[in-house]
Structure formats: C-alpha cells, structure tokens
NUBA-747321 format. One record per residue (C-alpha): x, y, z; residue number from 1. Coordinates in nm, 3 decimals. Layout:
N
R         u         v         w   seq
R         X         Y         Z   NUM
...
//
This chain:
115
R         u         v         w   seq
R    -9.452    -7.297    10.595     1
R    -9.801    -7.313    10.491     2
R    -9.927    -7.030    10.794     3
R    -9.651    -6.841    10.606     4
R    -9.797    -6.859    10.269     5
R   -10.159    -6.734    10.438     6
R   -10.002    -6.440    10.590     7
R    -9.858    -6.331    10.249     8
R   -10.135    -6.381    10.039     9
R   -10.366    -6.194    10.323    10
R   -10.110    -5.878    10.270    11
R   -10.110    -5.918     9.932    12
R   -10.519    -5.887     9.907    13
R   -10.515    -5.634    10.141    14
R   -10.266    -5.443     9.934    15
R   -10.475    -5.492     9.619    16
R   -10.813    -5.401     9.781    17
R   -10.635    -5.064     9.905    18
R   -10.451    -4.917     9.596    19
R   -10.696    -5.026     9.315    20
R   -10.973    -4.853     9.424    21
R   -10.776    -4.572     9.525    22
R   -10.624    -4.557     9.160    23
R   -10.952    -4.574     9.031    24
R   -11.065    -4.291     9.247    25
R   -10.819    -4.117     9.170    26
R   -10.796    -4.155     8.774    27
R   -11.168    -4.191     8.716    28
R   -11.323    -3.953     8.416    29
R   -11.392    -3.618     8.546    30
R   -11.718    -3.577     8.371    31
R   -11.887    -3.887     8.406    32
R   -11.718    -4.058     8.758    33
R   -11.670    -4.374     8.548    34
R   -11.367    -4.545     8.776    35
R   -11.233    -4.775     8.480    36
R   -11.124    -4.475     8.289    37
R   -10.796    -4.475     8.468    38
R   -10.698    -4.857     8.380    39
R   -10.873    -4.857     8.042    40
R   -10.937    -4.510     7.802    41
R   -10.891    -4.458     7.457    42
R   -10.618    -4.246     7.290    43
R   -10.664    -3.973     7.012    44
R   -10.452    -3.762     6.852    45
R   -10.522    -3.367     6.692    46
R   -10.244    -3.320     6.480    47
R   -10.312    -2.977     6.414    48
R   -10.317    -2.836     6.749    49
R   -10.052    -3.107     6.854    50
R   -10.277    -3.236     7.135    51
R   -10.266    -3.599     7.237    52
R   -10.633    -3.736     7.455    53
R   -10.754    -3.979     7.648    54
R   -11.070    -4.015     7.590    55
R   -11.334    -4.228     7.829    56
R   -11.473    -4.529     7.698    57
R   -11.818    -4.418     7.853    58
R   -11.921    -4.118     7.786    59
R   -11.667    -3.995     7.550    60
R   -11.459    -3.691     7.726    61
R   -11.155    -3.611     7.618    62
R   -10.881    -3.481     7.867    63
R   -10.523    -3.362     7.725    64
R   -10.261    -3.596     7.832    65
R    -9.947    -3.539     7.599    66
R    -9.772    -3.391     7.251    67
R    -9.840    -3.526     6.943    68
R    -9.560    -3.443     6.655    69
R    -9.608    -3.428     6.293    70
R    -9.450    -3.808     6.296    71
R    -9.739    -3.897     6.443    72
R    -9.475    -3.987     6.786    73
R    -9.678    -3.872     7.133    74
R    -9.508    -3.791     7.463    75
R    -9.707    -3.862     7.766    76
R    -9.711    -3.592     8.020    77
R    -9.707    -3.918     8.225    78
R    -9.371    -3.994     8.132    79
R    -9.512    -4.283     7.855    80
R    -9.473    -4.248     7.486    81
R    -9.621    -4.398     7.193    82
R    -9.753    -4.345     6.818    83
R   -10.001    -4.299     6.608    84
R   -10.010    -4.390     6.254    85
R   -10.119    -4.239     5.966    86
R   -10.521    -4.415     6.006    87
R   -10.525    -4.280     6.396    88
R   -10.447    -4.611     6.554    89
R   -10.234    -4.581     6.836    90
R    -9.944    -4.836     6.938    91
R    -9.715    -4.752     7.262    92
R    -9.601    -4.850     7.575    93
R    -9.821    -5.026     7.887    94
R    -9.910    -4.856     8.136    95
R   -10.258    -4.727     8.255    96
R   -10.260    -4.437     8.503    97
R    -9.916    -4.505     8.502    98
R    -9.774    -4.494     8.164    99
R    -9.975    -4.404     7.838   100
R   -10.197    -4.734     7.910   101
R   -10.064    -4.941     7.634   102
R   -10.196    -5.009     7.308   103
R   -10.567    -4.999     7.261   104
R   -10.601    -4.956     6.861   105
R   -10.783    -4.588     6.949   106
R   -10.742    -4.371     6.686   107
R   -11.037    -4.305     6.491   108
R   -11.109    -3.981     6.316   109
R   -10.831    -4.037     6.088   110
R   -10.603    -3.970     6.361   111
R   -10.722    -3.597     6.407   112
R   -10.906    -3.685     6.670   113
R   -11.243    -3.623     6.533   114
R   -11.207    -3.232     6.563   115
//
C-alpha cells in the first residue's frame, strides 16, 4: 500500500512540474516574458470602446481578452465572465489562463481603464 502511495505522488509531481511551466510559457506577458502573468494579471475595463484587459502585474501591458457592456458585465473570450462595478473593481469567476482568473479587485481608472 505504501509503494502505491509513492508511485502516485511521483506521477502527480511529475505532472505538476510538466504543465505549470508549460502554462506559464505559454500565458506569460508578451512584452515583458514575465511567466506569472498567466496565473496572476489584473483586469480593466474601457467602457467606451467596450474592451475588457488583462493587464501584467509587472510591467503594465494590456492585452484584449473580452467584451465589456454598458452593465459593466464582461465576457471572456476565454469562455469566463465577470463584472465590473461602477469604481472599476472587478468580481468574476476563477480561473487563470483558464477562465477570467478570478477576482483580483483590478479596476482602477474608474473602471475606464485608465484610457
């Protein structure tokens, strides 16, 4: 039982030391290279163009990532959704690279994303 247990938690850390660094290759900020971008970026919203961000943590790019309505409701073009309230702070659903990764409190720039 115990050898058992070993050979699981050896696949298991192989597993992990495999896809997160590929995820983080793969989702890291395209201006800087930083490779948390893809687990952790900010959100902000333009409501005048309708353009929702993610914007890196480190050096502050922003990338288009979804829809924004008037409502201040944002579709992912990752499939995730969320919203932003009338202050720019953004609630929504988890999910990193995978989702809309989560909420964060973002915002800023009374929620027209600085623009």
């Amino acid at each position: 039982m115990d050898n058992d247990l070993w050979v699981f938690v050896a696949i298991l850390l192989a597993l992990t030391a495999t896809v997160l660094p590929t995820i983080a290759f793969f989702h890291r900020c395209r201006a800087c290279g930083s490779l948390a971008h893809g687990f952790k970026s900010d959100k902000l919203a333009n409501f005048r163009t309708g353009e929702a961000f993610f914007v890196c943590r480190r050096c502050g790019d922003r990338t288009v990532k979804g829809k924004v309505e008037s409502d201040g409701s944002v579709a992912w073009l990752s499939g995730g959704t969320g919203h932003f309230d009338e202050s720019g702070h953004y609630t929504g659903d988890a999910g990193g690279v995978f989702g809309d990764g989560g909420a964060d409190g973002g915002g800023g720039g009374g929620g027209d994303g600085g623009a």
